[in-house]
TORDOLO-324615 format. One record per atom (N, C-alpha, C, CB): z, y, x; residue in one letter. Coordinates in steps of 0.2 Angstrom, whole numbers, plus 5000, padded with zeros to 4 digits. Glycine has a CB too. Example, Ala and Ser with C-alpha at 12.3 -4.5 7.8 and 13.67 -1.06 7.14 Angstrom:
! residues 2
503949725066A503949785062A503949845066A504549785057A503549895064S503649955068S503950005064S502949975070S
//
This chain:
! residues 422
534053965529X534653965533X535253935529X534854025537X535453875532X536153855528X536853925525X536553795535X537053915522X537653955519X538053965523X537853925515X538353925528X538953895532X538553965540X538953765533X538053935542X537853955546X537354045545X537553905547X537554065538X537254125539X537854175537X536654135534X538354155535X539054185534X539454195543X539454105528X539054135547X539354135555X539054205557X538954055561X538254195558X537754255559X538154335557X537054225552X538454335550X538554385547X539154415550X538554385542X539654375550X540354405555X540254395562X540954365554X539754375566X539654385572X539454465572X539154335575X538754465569X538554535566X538954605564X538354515562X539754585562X540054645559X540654625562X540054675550X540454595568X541154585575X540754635579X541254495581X540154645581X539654665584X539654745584X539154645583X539754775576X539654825573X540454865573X539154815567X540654835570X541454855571X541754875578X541854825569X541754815581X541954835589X541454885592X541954765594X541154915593X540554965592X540655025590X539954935588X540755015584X541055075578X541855105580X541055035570X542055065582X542955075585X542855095593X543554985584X542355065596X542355105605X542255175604X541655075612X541655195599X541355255597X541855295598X541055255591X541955285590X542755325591X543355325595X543055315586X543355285598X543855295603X543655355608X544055245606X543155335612X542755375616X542955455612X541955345616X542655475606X542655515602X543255545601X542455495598X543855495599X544655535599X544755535606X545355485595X544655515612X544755545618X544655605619X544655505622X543955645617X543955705617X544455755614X543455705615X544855745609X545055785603X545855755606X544655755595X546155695612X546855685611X547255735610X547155665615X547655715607X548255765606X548755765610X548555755600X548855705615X549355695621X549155765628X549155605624X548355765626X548355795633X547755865631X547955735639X547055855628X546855915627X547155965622X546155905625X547155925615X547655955612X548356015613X547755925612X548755955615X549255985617X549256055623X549655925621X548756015627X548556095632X548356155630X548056085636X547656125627X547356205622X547956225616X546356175617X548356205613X548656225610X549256275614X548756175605X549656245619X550056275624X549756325628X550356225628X548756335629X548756375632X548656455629X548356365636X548456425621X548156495616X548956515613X547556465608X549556475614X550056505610X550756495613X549956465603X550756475619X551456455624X552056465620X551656515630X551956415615X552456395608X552656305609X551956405600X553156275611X553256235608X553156205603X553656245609X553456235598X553356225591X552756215591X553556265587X552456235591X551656255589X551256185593X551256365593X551556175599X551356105601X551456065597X551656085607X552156045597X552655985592X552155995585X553656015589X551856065581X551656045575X550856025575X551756105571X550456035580X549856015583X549855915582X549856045592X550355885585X550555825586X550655805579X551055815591X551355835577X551655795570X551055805564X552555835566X550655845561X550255855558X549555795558X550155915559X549455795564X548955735565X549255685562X548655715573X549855655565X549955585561X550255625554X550755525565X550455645551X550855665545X550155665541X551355745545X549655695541X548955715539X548555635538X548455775546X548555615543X548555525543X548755475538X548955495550X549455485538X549855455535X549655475529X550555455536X549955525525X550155555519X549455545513X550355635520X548955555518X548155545514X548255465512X547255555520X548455425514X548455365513X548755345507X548555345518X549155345503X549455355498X548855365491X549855405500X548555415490X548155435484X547455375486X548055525483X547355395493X546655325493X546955265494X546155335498X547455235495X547555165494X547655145486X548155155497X547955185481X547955195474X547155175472X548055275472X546755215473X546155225470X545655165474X545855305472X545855145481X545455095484X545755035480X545355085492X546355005479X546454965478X546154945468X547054975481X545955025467X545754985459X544854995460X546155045451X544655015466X543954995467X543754955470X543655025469X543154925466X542754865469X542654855476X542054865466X542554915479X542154955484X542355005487X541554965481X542654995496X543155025498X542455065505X543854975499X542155025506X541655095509X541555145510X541155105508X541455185503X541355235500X541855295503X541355215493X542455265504X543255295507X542955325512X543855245509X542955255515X542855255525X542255305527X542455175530X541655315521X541155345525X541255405523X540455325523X541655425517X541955505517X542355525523X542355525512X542855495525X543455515529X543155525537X543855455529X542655465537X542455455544X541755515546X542255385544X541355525541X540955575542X541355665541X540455565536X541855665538X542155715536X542455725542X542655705529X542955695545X543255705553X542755725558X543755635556X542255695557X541755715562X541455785561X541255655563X541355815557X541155875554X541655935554X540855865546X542155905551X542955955557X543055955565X543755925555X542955905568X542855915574X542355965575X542655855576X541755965573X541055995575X541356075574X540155975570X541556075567X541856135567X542356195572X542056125562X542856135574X543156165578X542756185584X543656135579X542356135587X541956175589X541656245591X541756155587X541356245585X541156305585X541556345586X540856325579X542056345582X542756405582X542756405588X543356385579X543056375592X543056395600X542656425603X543056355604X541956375605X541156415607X541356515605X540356375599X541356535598X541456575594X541756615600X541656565587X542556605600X543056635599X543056665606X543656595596X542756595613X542456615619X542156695621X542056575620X541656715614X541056765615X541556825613X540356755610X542156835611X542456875609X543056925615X542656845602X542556955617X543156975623X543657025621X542857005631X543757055613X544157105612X544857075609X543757145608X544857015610X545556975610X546056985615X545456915609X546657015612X547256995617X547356945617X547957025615X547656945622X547956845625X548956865623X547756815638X548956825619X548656775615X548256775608X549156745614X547656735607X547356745605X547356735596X547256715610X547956755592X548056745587X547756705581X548156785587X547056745580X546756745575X546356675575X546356805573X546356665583X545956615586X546656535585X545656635595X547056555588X547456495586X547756475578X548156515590X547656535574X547756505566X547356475564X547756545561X546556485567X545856455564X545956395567X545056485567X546156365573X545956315576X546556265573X545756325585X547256285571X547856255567X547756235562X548356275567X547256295559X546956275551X546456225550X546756325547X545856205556X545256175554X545856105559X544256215558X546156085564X546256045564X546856005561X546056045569X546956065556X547756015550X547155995544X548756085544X546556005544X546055975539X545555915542X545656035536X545655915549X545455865552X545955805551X545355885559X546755825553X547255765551X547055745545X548055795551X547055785538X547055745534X546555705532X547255785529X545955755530X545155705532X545155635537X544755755536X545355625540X545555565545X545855525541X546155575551X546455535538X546855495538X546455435530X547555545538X545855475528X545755455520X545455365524X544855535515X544955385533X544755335534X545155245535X544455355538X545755265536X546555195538X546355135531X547955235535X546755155524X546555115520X545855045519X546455175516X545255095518X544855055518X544655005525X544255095516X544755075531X544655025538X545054975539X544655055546X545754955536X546154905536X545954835533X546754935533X545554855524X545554825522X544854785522X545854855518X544454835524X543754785524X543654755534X542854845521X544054775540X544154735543X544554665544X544254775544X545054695539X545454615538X545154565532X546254635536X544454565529X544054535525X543354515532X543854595519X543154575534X542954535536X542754495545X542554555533X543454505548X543654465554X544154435553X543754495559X544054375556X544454305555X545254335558X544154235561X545854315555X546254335559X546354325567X546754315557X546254265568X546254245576X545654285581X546154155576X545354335576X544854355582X544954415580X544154345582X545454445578X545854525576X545954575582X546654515573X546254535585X546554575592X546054575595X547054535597X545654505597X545254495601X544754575601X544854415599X544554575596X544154635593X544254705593X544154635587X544954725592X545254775594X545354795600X545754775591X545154735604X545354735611X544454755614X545854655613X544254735612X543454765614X543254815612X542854725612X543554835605X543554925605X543754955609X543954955601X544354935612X544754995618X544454985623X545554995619X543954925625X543854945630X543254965630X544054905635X542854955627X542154995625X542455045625X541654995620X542855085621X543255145620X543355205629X543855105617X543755135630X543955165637X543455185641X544255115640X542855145642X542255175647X542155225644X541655135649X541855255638X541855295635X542255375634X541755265630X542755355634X543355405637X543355405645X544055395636X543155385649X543155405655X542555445657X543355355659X542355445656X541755465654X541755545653X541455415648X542055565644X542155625641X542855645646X542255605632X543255605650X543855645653X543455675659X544455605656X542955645661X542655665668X542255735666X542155605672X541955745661X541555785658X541955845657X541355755652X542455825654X543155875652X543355925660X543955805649X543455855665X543755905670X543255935675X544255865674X542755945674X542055975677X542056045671X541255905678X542156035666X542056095663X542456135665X542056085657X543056115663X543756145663X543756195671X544456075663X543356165678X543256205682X542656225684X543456185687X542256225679X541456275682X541456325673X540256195685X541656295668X541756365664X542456375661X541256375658X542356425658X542856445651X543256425649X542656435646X544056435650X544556385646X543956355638X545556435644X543956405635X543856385628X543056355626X544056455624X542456365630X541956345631X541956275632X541656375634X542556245638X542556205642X542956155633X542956235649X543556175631X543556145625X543156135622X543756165623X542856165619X542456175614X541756135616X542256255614X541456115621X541356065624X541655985621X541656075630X542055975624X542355915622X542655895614X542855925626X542555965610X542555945603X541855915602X542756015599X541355955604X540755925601X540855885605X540055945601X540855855611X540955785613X541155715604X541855795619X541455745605X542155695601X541755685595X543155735599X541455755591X540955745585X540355715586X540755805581X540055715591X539555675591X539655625591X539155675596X540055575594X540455515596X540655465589X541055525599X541055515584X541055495579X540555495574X541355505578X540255525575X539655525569X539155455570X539155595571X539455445578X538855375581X539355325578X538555365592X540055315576X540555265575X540455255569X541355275577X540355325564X540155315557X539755275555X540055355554X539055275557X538655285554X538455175559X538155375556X538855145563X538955105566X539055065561X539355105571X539855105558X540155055555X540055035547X540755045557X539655095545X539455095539X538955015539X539055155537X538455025543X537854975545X537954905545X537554985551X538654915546X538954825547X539254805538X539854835554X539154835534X539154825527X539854785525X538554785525X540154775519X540854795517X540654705515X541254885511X541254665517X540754585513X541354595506X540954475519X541054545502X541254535494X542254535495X540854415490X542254575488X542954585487X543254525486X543254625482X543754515486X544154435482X543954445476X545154435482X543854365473X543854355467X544454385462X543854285467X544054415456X544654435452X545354405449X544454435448X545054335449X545354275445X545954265450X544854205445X545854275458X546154285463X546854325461X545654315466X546854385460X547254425460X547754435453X546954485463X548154475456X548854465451X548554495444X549654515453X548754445436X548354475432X548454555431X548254435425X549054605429X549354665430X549554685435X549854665426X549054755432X549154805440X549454855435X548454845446X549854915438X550054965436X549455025435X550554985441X549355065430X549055085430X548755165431X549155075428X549355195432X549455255435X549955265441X549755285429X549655325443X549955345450X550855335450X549755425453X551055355445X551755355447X551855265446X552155405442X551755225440X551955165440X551755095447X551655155433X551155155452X550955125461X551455125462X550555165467X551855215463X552255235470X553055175470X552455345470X552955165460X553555135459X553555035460X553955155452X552855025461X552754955462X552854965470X552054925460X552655005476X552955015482X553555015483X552855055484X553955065480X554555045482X555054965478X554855105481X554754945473X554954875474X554754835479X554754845469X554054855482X553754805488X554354815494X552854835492X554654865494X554954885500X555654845500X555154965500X555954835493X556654835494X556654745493X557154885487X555954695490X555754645489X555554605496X555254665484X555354635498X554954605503X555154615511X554154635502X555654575513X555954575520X555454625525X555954485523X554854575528X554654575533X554154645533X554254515535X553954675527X553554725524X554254785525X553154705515X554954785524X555454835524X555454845531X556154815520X555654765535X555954795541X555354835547X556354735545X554754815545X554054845549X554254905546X553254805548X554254935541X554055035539X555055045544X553955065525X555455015544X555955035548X555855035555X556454985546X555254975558X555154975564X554855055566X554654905565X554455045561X553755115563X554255175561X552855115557X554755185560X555055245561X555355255566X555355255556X555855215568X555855235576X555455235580X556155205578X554755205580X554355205585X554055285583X553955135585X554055315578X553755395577X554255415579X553555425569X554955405579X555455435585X555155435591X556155405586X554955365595X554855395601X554055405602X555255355605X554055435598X553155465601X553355555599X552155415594X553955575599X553955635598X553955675603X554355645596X553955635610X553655645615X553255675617X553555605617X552855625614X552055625617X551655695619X551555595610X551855755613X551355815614X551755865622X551455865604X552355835623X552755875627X552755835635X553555875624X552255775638X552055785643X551655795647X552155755643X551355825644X550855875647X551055955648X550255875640X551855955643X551956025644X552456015652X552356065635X552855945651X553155945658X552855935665X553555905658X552055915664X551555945669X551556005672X550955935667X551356045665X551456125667X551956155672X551456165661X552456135669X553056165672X553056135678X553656155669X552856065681X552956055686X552456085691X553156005687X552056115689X551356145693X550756125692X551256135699X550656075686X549756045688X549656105682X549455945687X548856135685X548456155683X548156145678X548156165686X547856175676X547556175666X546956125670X546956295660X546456125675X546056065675X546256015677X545656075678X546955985678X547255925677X547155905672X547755915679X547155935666X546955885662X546555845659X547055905659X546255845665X545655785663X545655735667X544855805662X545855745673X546255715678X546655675674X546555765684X547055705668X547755655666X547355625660X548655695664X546955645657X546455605653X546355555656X545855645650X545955545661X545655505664X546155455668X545255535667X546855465668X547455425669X547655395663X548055455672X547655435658X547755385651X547355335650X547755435644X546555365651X546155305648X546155225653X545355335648X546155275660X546155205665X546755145660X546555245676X547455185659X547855135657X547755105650X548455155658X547255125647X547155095639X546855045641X546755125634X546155065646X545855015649X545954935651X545655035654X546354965655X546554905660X547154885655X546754925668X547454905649X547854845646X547554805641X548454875642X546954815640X546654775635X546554725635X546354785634X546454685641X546554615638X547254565640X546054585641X547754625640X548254585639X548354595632X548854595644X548454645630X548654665622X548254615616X548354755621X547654615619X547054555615X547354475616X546054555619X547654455623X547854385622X548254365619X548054365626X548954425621X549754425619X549754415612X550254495622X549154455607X548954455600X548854395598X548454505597X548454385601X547854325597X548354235598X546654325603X548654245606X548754175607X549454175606X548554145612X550054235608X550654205604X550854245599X551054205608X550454295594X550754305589X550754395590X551454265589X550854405585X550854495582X551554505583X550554535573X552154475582X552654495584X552754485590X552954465580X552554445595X552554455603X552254495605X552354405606X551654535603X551454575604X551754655602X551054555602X552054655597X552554715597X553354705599X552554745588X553454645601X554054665607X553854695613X554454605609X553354645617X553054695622X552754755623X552854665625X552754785618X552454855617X552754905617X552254865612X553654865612X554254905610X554554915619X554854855604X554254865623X554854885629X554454915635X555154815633X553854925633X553354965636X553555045634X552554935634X553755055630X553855125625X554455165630X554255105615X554955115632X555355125637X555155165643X555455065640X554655145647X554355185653X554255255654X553855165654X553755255650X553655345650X554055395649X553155365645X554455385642X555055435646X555755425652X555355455640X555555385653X555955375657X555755385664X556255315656X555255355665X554755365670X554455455672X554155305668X554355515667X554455555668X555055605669X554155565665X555555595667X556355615670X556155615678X556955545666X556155545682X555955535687X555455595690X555655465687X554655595689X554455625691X554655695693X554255605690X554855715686X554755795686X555255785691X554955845678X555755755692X556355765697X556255765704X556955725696X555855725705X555855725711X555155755712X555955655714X554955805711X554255855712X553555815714X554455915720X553755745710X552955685713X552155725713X552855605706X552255775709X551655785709X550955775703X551555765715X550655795705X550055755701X549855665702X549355805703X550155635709X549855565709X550455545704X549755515718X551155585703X551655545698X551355565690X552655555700X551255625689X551055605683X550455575680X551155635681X549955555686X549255525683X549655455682X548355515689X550055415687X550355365686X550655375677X550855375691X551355395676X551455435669X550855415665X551355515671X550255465666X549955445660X549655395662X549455495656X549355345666X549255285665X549655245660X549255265670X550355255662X550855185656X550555225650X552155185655X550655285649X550755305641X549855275638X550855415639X549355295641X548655265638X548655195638X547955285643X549055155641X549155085641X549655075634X549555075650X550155115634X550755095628X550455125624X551455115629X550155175620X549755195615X549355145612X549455235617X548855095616X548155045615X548654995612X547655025624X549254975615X549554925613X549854925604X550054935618X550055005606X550555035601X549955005595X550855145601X549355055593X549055025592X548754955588X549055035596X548454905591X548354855592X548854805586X548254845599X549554825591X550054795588X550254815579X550654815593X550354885578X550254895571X549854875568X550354935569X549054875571X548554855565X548554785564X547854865566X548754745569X548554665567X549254655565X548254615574X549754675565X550354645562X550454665552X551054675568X550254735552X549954775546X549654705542X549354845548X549054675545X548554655542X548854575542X547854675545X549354565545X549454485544X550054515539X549554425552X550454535539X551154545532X550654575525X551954625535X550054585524X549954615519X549454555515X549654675522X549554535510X549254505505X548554515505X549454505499X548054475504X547454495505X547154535500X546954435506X547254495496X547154525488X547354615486X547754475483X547954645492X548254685490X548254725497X548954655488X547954725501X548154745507X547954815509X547854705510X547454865501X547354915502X547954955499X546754915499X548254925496X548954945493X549554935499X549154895486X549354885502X550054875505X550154935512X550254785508X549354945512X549155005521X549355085516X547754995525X549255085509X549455155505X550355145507X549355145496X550655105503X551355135504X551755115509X551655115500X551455085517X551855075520X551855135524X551755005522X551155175525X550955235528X551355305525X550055235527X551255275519X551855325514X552355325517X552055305507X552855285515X553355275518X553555295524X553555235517X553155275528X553255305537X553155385539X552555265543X552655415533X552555485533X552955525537X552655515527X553555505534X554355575535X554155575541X555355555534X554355535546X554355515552X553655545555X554555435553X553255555554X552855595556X552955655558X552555605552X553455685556X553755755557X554055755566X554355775550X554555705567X554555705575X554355725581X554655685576X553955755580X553855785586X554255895585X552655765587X554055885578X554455935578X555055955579X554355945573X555455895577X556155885580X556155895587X556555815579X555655865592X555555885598X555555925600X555155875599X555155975597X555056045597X555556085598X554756075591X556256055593X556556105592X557256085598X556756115583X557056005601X557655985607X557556025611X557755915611X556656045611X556456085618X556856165619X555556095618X556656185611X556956255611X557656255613X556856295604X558056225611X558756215610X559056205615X558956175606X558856135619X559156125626X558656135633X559556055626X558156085632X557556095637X557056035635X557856075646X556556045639X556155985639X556255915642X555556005641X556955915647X557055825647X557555815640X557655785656X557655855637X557955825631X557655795626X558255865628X556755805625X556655765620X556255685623X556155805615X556355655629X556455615632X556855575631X556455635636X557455595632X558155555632X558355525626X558755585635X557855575620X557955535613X557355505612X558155585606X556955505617X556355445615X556555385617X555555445617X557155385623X557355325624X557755285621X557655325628X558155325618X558655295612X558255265606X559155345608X557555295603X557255275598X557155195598X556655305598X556855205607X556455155607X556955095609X555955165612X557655105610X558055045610X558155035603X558755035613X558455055599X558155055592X557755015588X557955115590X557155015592X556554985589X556454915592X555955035590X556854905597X556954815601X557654785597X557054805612X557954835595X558454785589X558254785583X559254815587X557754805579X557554785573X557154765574X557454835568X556854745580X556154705580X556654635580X555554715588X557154615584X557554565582X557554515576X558154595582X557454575573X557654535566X556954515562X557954585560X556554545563X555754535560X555554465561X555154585564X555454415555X555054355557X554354365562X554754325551X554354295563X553554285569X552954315564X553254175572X552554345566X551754355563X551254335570X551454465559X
//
C-alpha cells in the first residue's frame, strides 16, 4: 500500500476510534453529571449548598490543576499515551468505586439522615475522581490535535456528542426508572456503574487507536527549561507574550464565572417542586439539547472558524440563567425546566467543542502539551466559582447566583471582541 494512502487508512481509522472513545465517555459522564445527578445526590445526602457548590468547583478545579505537573512531564516525553491510559482507566475505577460506596451505604439502615459518614466517603472518592480525570486533558489534547486534521476537529467532536448523546439518553432513561422502582442511593449507585462501565469501553477505544509519531526533534525549539519551576516561569512569559493565548485564559475565566450556576439548577427545580425522579427526566432534557446542537456546533467550527464558534456559545451562555429566573417565577413547572435543561445540554456541548478546537488551533504543535498545562493552570482559580455561588445562595437566595452568571457572560462577549479569528 502506497504511503500517501496508508497514512489516509490510519486517520480514518483513529477518526473512527476517537469519536467512539469520546461518545463512550460521554455516554459515561452523563451518568456521573454534576449539573444534575450530582448536584442532586449531593443536595439529597447533605441539604448543603455549599457542599453542592464544592461537588461542582472541585470537578473542574481537580481537572484543571492535574494538568499542570502532567503537561510538564508530557511535554518532556516521547510518548503521551501512557498519561491518557492512567487518567482514563483511573477515573473509571473511581467511578466503580463510588459505586460501591453507595450500593454499601444503601444496606446500612442504622444511618441517620443525613447521612454523614456516607457523604464524606462519597466527597472524598469523587474529589479523587476530579483529580484523576483531570491527568487525561494534556495528552487527549495533544495526540488528538496530531492526529486529526484541523478541519475535521469539530467535525469529530461533533460525532462524539452525538454518539455521546444517544448514549446518555439512554443512561438518563435508566436513571429515571431507577430513581422510581428503587433506592434513592441503589438507584445512584446504578448509574455510577453505568458511567464506569462506559468508560472503561472509551479507554480501552481509545488506547487502540494508537498515539501517531511525535514531531521531529529538529522541529522544536533547541532549549527547554528544565525544571518545574523554570515551566511555570516559561508560562507565565507565554501569558504576558502571547496576545491570543492571554486573552482566551481571560476568556475562560469568565466563562467559569458563569458556570457557577450550573450545580444550582437543579437545586431551583427542587424548590420549585419537581421531585428527586425528575432528575432523569432533566438528564434526559440536557442530553436531548447536546444532541440536537451538534451539528450546528461541528459546522459553525469547521466552516467559519473557532472564534465564530465561541461567540455563538458566549451568547448562548445568556439563556439559562436568564431563562430560569423566568421559569422559577412563573411556577412553569417541569415542561419549563426540561426546556431549561435543554439550552444548558445544548450550551455545555458547545462550551465544550468550542474550547477544545480553539485550545488546539492557538497552540504550537510542537508545544501544545505545554500550552493545554499552563493555560488549564492559569484558569484553575476560576474553578472555585461555583463556591462563590454557594456562598450568593447562603447570603441572599438562589436567583442571585443567576444574575451574576449574566454579568459574567456579558463579560465574556466583550473580551471575545478582542480575540483574533482562529
Amino acid at each position: 500500500m502506497p504511503a500517501a494512502e496508508h497514512d489516509a487508512v490510519q486517520t480514518r481509522r483513529r477518526f473512527r476510534r476517537i469519536a467512539g472513545a469520546g461518545a463512550a465517555f460521554q455516554g459515561g459522564s452523563a451518568a456521573v453529571d454534576s449539573a444534575t445527578v450530582v448536584a442532586s445526590l449531593v443536595h439529597m445526602l447533605t441539604g448543603s449548598a455549599l457542599a453542592v457548590g464544592y461537588a461542582s468547583a472541585v470537578l473542574r478545579l481537580g481537572w484543571l490543576l492535574s494538568q499542570l505537573p502532567v503537561g510538564y512531564l508530557a511535554q518532556k516525553a516521547r510518548r503521551r499515551m501512557p498519561f491518557y491510559a492512567f487518567g482514563a482507566y483511573g477515573r473509571a475505577a473511581a467511578a466503580a468505586a463510588i459505586a460501591a460506596l453507595l450500593w454499601w451505604g444503601s444496606e446500612w439502615p442504622q444511618f441517620d439522615w443525613p447521612p454523614v459518614p456516607l457523604a464524606i466517603g462519597f466527597l472524598a472518592l469523587w474529589t479523587l475522581y476530579a483529580f484523576v480525570s483531570g491527568v487525561v486533558a494534556v495528552p487527549y489534547n495533544d495526540i488528538v490535535g496530531r492526529a486529526i486534521p484541523s478541519h475535521r476537529r469539530s467535525r469529530m467532536l461533533a460525532w462524539r456528542f452525538f454518539g455521546g448523546g444517544l448514549l446518555a439518553i439512554a443512561v438518563a432513561a435508566a436513571l429515571r426508572l431507577a430513581l422510581e422502582v428503587m433506592p434513592p442511593l441503589k438507584a445512584y449507585a446504578l448509574a455510577f456503574a453505568m458511567g464506569a462501565i462506559l468508560m472503561l469501553v472509551s479507554s480501552t477505544l481509545f488506547v487502540s487507536a494508537g498515539e501517531p509519531d511525535p514531531a521531529p526533534r529538529a522541529s522544536r525549539p533547541a532549549a527547554r527549561p528544565a525544571g518545574i519551576g523554570a515551566f511555570l516561569r516559561e508560562g507565565l512569559a507565554t501569558f504576558r507574550a502571547d496576545r491570543a493565548f492571554r486573552l482566551f485564559v481571560i476568556f475562560q475565566w469568565l466563562g467559569s464565572a458563569t458556570l457557577m450556576a450550573l450545580p444550582f439548577y437543579i437545586v431551583a427545580a427542587r424548590e420549585s417542586g419537581i421531585g428527586l425522579a425528575g432528575t432523569g427526566t432533566l438528564l434526559g432534557a440536557q442530553t436531548l439539547g447536546a444532541l440536537a446542537s451538534n451539528p450546528l456546533w461541528g459546522r459553525v467550527g469547521d466552516r467559519m472558524g473557532k472564534r465564530a464558534l465561541l461567540r455563538l456559545v458566549a451568547m448562548v451562555r445568556l439563556v439559562p440563567p436568564a431563562l430560569v429566573l423566568v421559569v422559577a417565577g412563573t411556577g412553569a413547572g417541569m415542561a419549563g425546566f426540561a426546556a431549561l435543561f435543554f439550552v444548558i445540554g445544548a450550551m455545555m456541548n458547545g462550551v465544550t467543542i468550542g474550547y477544545l478546537g480553539y485550545l488546539m488551533e492557538i497552540s504550537p504543535d510542537d508545544r501544545r502539551p505545554a500550552y493545554s498545562a499552563w493555560f488549564n493552570a492559569l484558569a484553575a482559580p476560576a474553578a472555585l466559582s461555583p463556591l462563590l455561588g454557594a456562598a450568593l445562595v447562603g447570603l441572599i437566595a438562589t436567583p442571585a447566583v443567576f444574575v451574576a452568571a449574566i454579568a459574567a457572560a456579558l463579560g465574556q462577549l466583550a473580551v471575545l471582541s478582542r480575540m483574533r479569528r482562529g
